[in-house]
N, C-alpha and C positions, 0 to 999 in steps of 0.2 A: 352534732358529733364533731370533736375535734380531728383536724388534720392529723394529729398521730395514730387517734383513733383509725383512719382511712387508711392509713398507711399499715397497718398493721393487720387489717382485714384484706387487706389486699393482698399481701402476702402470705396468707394464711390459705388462701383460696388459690390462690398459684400454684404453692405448696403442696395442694390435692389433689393438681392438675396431673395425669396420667402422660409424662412427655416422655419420647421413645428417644433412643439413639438417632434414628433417621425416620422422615414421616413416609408413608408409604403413598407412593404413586397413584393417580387419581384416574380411572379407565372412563372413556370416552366411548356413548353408546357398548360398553361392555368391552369395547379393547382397551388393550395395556401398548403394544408394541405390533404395527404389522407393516410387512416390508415385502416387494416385489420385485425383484429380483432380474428383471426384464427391461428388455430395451426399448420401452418409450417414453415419451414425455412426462414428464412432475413425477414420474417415480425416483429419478437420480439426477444427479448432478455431477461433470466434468464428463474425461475421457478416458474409457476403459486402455486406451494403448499411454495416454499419460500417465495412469495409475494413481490420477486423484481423485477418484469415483467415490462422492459420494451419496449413498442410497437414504432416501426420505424414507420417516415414519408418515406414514400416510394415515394414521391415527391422528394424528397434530399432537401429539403428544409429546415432539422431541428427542425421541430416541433414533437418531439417526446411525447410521454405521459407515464406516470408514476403512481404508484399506491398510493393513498392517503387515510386516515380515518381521522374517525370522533366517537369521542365516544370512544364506548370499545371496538372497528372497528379492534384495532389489536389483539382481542383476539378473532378474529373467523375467519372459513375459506372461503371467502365469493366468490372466484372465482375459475372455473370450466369448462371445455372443455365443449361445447355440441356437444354432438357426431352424428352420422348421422340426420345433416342438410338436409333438403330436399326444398331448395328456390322455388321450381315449375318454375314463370316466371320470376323470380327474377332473370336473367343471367348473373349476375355480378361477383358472386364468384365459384370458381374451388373447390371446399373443402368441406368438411364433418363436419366442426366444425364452433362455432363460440364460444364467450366468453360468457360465463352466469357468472351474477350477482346475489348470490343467497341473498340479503338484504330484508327477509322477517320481518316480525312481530316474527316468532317462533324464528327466531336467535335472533331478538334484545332483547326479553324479557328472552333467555338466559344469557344474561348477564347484563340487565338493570333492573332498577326499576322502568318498566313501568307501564304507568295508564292512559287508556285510557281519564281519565278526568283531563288530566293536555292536550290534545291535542285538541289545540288552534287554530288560526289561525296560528300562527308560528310555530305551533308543539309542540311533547313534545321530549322527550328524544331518539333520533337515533343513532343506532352501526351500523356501514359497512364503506363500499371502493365505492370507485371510482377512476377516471381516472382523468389524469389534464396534462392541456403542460409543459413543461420543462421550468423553467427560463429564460429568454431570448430569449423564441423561438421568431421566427419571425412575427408568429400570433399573440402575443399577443399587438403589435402594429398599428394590422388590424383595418380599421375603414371603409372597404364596400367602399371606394367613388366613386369607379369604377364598381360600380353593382356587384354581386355576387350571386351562390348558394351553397346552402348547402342539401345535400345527408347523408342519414342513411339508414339502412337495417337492422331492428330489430325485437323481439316477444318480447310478454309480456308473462312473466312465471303465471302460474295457481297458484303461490301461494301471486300472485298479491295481496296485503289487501289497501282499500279503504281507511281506515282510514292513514293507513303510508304511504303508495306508492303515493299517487293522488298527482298531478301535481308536480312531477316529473320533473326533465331534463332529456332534453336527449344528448343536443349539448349546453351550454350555455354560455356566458359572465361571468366570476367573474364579483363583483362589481356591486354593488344595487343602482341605480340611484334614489336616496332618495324622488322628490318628486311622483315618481311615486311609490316607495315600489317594483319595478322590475329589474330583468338585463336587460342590455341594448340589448342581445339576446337572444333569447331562445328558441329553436325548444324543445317542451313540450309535456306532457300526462296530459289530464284532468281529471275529476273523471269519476268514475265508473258508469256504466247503469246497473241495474238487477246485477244479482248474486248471492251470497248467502248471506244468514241472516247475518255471521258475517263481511263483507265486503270486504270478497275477492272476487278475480274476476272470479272465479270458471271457468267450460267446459261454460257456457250459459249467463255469465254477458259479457259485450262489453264497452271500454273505448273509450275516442274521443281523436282527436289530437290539440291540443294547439299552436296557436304562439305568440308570445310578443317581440316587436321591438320596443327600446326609442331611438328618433333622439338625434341631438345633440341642437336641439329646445324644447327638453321633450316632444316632442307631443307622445302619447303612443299609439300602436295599441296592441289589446291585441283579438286574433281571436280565440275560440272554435268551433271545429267544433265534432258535435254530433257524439257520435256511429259507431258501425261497425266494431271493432276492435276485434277480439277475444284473449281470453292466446290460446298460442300455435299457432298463425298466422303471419307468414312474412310479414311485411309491408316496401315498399318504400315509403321512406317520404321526400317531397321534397320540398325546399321553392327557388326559384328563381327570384332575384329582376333585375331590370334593370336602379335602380338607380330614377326611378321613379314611378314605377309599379311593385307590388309584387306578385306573381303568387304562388300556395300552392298546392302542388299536392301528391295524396295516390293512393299507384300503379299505377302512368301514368295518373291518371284520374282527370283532374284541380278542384277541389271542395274548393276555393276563388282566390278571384283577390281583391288587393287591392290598393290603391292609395295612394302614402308614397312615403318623401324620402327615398333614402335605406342606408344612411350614420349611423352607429352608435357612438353610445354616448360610449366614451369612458371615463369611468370612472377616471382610472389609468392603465399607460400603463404598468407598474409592474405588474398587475394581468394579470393569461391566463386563458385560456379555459377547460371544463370540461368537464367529459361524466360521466352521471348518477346520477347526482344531482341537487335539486332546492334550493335555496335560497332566505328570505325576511330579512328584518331588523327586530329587536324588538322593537316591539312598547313596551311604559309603558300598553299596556291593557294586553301584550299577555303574556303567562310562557310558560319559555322552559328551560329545564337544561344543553340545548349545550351553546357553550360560543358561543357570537356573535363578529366573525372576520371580520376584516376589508372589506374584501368582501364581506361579509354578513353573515347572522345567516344559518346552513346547517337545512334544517327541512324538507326535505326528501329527499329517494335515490331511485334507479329503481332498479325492482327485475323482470327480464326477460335477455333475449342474446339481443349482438350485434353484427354483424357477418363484418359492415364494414361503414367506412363515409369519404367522399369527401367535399372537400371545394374548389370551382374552381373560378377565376376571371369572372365577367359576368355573364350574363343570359345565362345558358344553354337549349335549348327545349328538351323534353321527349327523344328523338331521339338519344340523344348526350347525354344522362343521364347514371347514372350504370343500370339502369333498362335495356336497351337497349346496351349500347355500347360494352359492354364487359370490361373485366378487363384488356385489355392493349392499347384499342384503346384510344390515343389522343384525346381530348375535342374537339371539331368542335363549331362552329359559325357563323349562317346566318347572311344574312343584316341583318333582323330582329331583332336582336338579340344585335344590335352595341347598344352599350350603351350612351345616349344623353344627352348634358351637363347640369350639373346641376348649378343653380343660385350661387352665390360664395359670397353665406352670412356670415360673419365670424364673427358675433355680437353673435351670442347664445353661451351659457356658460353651461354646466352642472352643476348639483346642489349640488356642491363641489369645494375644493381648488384647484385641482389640473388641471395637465394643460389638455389642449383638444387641437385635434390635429383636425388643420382648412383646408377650403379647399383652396388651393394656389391662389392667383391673378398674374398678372402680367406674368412674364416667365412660371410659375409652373400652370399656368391656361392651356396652354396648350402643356409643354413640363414636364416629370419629371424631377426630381431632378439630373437624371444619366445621363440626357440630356445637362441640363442650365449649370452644374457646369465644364463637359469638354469642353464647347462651351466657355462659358468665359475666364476658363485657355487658353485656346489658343491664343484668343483673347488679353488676358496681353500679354501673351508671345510673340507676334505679335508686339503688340504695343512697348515694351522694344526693339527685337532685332531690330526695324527699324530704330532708330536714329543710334544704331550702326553702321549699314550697309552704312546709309548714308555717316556717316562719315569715315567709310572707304574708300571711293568710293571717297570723297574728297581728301583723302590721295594718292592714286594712281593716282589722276589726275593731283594733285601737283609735285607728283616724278617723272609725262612724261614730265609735260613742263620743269622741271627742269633739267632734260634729257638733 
């Protein structure tokens, strides 16, 4: 076979090749992302009072997270050891500390010129920190298509205020999927029930749990669930999709189920992920004196601990959760639990320029990428050394009879 010939089969097979926008992240023993939040050894790096804390993925995966503000965020001190933890049935963490976030109302009006009547729907003016993944981490080209859960183990601090804190992130998507006004995930805190007068969440007020999911069809699911929550209370929070069934569970105890694809809308695969803040766009109705960036306007942040979160490929059941497994046992998986193929519509577009990372047809419907693309190298390579071969084998049979 001639070299054009090669060349042209080679291209032809490329050409068939199922290649995405971005390749999706590769889970290790079943994790994606898991981070701990606590003050020992090989979990973080730096010092919490220098404020270059950086927190290891302890997957080996590389998604590390790093500390970020917003406002006059670096002129206050906004993270803090908590010191004797007491999880009760939360048997996940070995330790006595977890990270508090101290992003209350009394710091920000420390250094802002705040006013409660400039706080809008998009907020008014916010100072503090939060958490965010590294550049290029590997999450931040996650797009769920393989079913997932996502695990936290956090309190809300008593000086929780209603007005700045409420709906919150806790786990979320950069990138505001415009026609919805949302990320495209968002494990959340709703507003406040009871409390005190001025809107914090006092010993006796109680907040609810929040979720909000945009496909890459926009359809939005956006789930409040009421009350229960107290400052000063551990909760496992736990949302586990199967790709086509999302399950939402507080301390072990399923309280929704919902019917969604579990694929997310990936805005830009440049943005990553966050811990301790929410974000909307600005509408022309709303005043906010934060600048609104490209992943959206920051307009509020959480002011409680977080002591630890998991992000593992698949539906995981309670069983096989941090609530239950312990902190080194490997993620398990029943039949139950396989994840079932989902329809390979690759027409929806997000409501933006940029690219969206679809689900594969063809080879990549049901082989990865790590799969198709040594199978076919080999396959070239097959196909090239065999004319060789033949023709050698012609040669050798020339030089016996010539013999």
């Amino acid at each position: 076979m001639k070299k054009s010939a090669y060349l042209l089969l080679i291209a032809l097979l490329l050409g068939m090749l199922p290649f995405s926008a971005v390749a999706e992240p590769i889970a290790k023993n079943g994790v994606l992302a898991h981070w701990r939040l606590q003050n020992r050894e090989g979990y973080y790096t730096g010092s919490i009072d220098a404020d270059n804390l950086t927190f290891t993925d302890l997957s080996g995966n590389g998604n590390d997270l790093v500390v970020r503000s917003v406002g006059n965020g670096n002129q206050l001190d906004i993270f803090s050891w908590d010191t004797g933890v007491d999880l009760g049935e939360l048997k996940s963490a070995e330790t006595a500390t977890a990270l508090m976030f101290n992003n209350s109302l009394a710091q920000a009006k420390s250094v802002d010129p705040y006013d409660a009547s400039q706080n809008t729907f998009s907020g008014a003016y916010v100072s503090g920190k939060y958490l965010e993944t590294v550049e290029n981490a590997p999450l931040n080209s996650w797009s769920g298509r393989s079913g997932w859960t996502v695990e936290i183990v956090f309190k809300i601090s008593p000086e929780w205020n209603n007005l700045y804190n409420r709906y919150t992130g806790l786990f979320s998507r950069q990138g505001i999927v415009e026609s919805q006004n949302e990320p495209a995930l968002s494990l959340a805190l709703s507003e406040v029930s009871g409390g005190n007068a001025d809107g914090a969440i006092g010993e006796q007020g109680t907040t609810g749990l929040q979720y909000i999911h945009v496909d890459p069809n926009q359809v939005k699911t956006n789930e409040e669930f009421a009350g229960g929550i107290y400052a000063g209370e551990w909760v496992h929070y736990m949302v586990a999709c199967n790709g086509l069934k999302t399950s939402v569970y507080c301390n072990g105890v399923l309280v929704r189920s919902i019917t969604e694809e579990g694929k997310i809308a990936s805005v830009d695969p440049s943005f990553g992920w966050e811990i301790g803040v929410g974000r909307k766009i600005l509408g022309s109705d709303a005043t906010s004196m934060n600048q609104a960036d490209p992943e959206g306007l920051i307009r509020r942040l959480f002011c409680g601990s977080i002591s630890e979160i998991r992000v593992s490929e698949g539906a995981l059941s309670v069983k096989n959760s941090l609530l239950h497994a312990g902190q080194d046992q490997a993620t398990e998986r029943t039949e139950e639990e396989t994840v079932p193929q989902l329809p390979t519509d690759t027409s929806a577009t997000v409501g933006t320029s940029a690219p969206v990372d679809t689900v594969n047809t063809g080879c990549g419907a049901n082989l990865s990428m790590r799969y198709c693309v040594p199978f076919l190298a080999v396959s070239l390579a097959a196909l090239m050394i065999s004319p060789q071969r033949k023709a050698g084998r012609v040669r050798k049979k020339a030089m016996f009879y010539a013999g």
